[in-house]
C-alpha positions in Angstrom: 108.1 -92.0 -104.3 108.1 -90.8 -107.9 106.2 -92.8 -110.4 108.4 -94.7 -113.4 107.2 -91.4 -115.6 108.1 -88.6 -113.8 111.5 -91.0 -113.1 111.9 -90.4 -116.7 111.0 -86.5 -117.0 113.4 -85.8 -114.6 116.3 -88.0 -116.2 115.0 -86.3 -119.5 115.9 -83.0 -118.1 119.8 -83.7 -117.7 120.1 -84.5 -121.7 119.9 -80.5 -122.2 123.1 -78.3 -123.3 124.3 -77.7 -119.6 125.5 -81.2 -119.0 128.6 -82.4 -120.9 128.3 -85.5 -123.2 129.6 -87.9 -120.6 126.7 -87.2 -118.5 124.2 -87.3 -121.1 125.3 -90.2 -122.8 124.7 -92.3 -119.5 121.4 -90.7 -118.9 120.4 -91.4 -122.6 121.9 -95.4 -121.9 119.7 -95.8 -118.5 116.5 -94.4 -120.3 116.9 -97.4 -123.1 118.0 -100.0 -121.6 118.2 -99.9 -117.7 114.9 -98.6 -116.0 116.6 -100.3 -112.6 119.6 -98.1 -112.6 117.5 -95.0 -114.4 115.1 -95.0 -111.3 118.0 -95.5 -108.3 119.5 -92.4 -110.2 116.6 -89.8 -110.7 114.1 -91.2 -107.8 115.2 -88.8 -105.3 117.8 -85.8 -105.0 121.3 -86.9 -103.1 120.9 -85.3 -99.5 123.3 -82.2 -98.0 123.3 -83.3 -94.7 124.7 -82.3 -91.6 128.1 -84.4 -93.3 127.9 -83.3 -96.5 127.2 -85.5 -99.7 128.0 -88.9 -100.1 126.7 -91.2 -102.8 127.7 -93.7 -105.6 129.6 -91.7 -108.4 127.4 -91.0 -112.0 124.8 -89.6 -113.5 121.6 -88.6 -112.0 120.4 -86.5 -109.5 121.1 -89.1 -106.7 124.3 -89.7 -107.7 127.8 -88.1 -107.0 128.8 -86.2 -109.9 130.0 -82.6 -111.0 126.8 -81.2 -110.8 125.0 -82.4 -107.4 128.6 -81.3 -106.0 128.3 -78.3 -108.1 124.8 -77.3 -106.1 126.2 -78.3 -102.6 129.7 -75.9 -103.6 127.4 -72.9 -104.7 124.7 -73.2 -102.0 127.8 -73.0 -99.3 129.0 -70.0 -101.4 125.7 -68.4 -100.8 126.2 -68.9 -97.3 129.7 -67.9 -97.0 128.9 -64.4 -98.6 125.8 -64.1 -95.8 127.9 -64.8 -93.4 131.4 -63.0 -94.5 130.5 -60.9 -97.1 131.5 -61.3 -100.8 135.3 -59.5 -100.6 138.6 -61.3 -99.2 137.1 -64.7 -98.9 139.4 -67.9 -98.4 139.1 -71.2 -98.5 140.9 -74.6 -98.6 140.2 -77.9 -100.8 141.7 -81.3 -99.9 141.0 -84.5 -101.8 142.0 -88.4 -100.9 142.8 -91.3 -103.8 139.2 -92.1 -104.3 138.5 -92.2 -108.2 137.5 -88.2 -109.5 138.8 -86.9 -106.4 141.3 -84.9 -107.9 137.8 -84.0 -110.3 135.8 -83.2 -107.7 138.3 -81.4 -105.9 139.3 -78.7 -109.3 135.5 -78.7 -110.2 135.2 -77.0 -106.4 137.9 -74.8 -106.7 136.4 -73.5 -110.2 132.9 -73.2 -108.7 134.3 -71.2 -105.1 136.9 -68.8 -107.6 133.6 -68.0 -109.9 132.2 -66.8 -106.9 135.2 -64.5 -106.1 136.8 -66.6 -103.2 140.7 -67.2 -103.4 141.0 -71.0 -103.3 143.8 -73.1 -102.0 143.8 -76.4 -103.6 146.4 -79.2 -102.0 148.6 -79.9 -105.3 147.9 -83.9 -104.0 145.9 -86.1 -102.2 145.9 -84.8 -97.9 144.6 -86.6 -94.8 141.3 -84.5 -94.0 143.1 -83.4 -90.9 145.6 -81.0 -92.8 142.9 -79.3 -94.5 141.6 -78.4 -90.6 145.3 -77.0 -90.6 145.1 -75.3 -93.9 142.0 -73.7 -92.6 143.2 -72.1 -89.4 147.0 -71.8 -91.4 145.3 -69.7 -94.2 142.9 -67.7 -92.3 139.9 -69.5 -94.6 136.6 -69.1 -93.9 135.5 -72.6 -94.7 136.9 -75.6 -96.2 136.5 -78.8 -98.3 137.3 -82.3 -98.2 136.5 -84.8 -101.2 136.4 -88.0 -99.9 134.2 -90.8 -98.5 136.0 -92.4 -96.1 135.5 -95.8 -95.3 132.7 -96.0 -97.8 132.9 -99.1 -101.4 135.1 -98.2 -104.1 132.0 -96.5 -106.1 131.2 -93.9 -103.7 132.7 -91.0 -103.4 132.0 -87.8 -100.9 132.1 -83.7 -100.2 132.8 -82.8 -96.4 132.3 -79.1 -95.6 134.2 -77.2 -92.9 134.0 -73.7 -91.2 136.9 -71.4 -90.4 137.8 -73.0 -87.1 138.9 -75.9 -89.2 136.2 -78.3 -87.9 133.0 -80.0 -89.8 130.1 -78.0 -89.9 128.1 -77.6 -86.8 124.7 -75.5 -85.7 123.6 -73.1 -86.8 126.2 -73.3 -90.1 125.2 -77.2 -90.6 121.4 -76.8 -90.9 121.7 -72.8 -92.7 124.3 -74.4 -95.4 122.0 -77.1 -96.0 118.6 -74.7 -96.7 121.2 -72.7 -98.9 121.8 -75.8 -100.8 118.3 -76.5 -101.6 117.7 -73.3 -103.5 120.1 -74.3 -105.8 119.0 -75.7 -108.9 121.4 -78.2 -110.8 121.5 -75.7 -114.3 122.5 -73.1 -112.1 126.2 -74.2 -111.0 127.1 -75.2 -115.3 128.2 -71.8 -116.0 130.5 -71.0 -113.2 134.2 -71.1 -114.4 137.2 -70.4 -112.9 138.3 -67.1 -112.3 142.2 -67.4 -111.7 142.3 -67.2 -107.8 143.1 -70.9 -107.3 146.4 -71.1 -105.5 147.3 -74.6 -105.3 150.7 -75.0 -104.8 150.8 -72.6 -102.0 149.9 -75.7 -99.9 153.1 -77.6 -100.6 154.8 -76.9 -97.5 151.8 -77.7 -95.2 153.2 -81.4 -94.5 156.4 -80.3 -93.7 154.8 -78.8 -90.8 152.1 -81.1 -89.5 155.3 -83.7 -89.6 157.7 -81.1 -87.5 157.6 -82.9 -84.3 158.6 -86.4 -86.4 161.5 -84.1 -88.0 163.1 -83.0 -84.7 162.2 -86.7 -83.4 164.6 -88.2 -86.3 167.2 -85.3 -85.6 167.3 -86.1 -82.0 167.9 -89.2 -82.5 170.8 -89.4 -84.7 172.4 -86.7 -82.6 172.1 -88.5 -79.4 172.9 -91.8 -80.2 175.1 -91.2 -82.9 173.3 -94.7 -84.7 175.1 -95.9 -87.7 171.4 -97.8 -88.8 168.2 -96.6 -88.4 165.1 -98.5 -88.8 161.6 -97.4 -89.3 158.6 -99.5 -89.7 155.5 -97.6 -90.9 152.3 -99.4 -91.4 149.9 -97.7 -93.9 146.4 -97.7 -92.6 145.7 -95.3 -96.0 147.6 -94.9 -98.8 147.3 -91.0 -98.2 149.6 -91.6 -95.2 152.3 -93.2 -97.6 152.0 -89.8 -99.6 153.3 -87.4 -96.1 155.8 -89.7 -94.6 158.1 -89.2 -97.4 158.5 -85.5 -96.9 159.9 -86.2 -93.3 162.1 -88.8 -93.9 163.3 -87.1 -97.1 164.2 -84.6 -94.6 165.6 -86.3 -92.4 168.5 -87.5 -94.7 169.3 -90.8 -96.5 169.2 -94.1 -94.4 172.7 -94.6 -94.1 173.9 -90.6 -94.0 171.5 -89.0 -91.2 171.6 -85.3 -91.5 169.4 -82.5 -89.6 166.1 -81.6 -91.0 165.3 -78.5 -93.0 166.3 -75.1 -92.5 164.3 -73.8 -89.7 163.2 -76.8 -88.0 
């Protein structure tokens, strides 16, 4: 455990150029007048594990913010250009509704494009199991998914994933991570983008996960020839809400059924 000074060393060190003023005005604000919420922050580093990171959103090294992600997305890098080399490298970013999600998810993008990668960044919040898709769709060599699941509203997370569209696993899991600790925080501020983020290539990726609902609904109207048709769809996540348009929409209005889209 790190004594109250070196607490406030640390903190001190994220009030330097490479942080934006956001960040530096709540480090300044914990150093005056919260010591509490100053040493919950700075006491220890927030952990890549075997999941990823997951933490309470804001300044401080054991917080979620743009810079611990920063480290996590440029330590994978590193391991991705061990691993693949450093020429024709893909991968895929998902995000859910979680506050700075959408953040998280471009600050990613920018950090894997400085590197060289092309990026495919969902143009809105996915289920983490279309990024698996994505993954194997795109040919990526690895993946990631902002978003901490069942966690409080202040908490927010950063899942990684290797090219067979699952979390990672040995010996990726535990290599990644040892990658990550070389990193040091002033290290990932000067990445920008480099103009390989291809967002809205992803748009059509829902249309196919929901294929087999599409030819359901077809089917249906064909065979019975139904006048009304009623669906009831209970949201379990509001990212579900999102994709079950795209079907339905396809699918035709609710009282003039029509086929789904070309090539279904």
């Amino acid at each position: 455990m790190l004594s109250i000074d070196q607490i406030k060393t640390k903190a001190q060190s994220w009030l330097g150029s490479e942080f934006n003023d956001e960040t530096r005005k709540e480090v300044k604000e914990m150093l005056a007048n919260d010591e509490k919420k100053l040493i919950d922050a700075f006491y220890q580093d927030l952990e890549f594990g075997t999941g990823g990171l997951r933490g309470i959103m804001g300044a401080g090294t054991n917080r979620m913010n743009i810079y611990t992600l920063g480290m996590a997305t440029q330590g994978l890098s590193n391991y991705i250009i061990k691993q693949c080399g450093d020429k024709g490298i893909r991968v895929a970013i998902a995000y859910d509704c979680r506050n700075n999600s959408r953040y998280f998810a471009e600050t990613t993008a920018n950090i894997f494009s400085a590197n060289g990668f092309e990026v495919f960044l969902f143009e809105s919040l996915r289920p983490t199991p279309e990024l698996s898709f994505a993954i194997r769709h795109y040919k990526c060599q690895s993946g990631v998914v902002i978003t901490a699941s069942h966690n409080p509203p202040e908490y927010n997370g950063y899942k990684a994933y290797w090219n067979d569209g699952s979390q990672l696993v040995a010996p990726h899991d535990e290599n990644v991570i040892e990658e990550v600790q070389k990193v040091r925080v002033e290290n990932t501020g000067v990445l920008l983008a480099s103009g390989l983020i291809a967002g809205e290539a992803l748009m059509g990726l829902a249309i196919a996960i929901f294929a087999v609902f599409n030819i359901f609904l077809y089917n249906y109207f064909s065979f019975f020839k139904e006048p009304t048709f009623y669906i009831s769809f209970i949201v379990l996540a509001i990212i579900a809400y999102v994709l079950i348009q795209i079907p339905l929409k396809n699918a035709g209005k609710p009282d003039e059924p029509a086929p789904p889209a070309s090539g279904m």
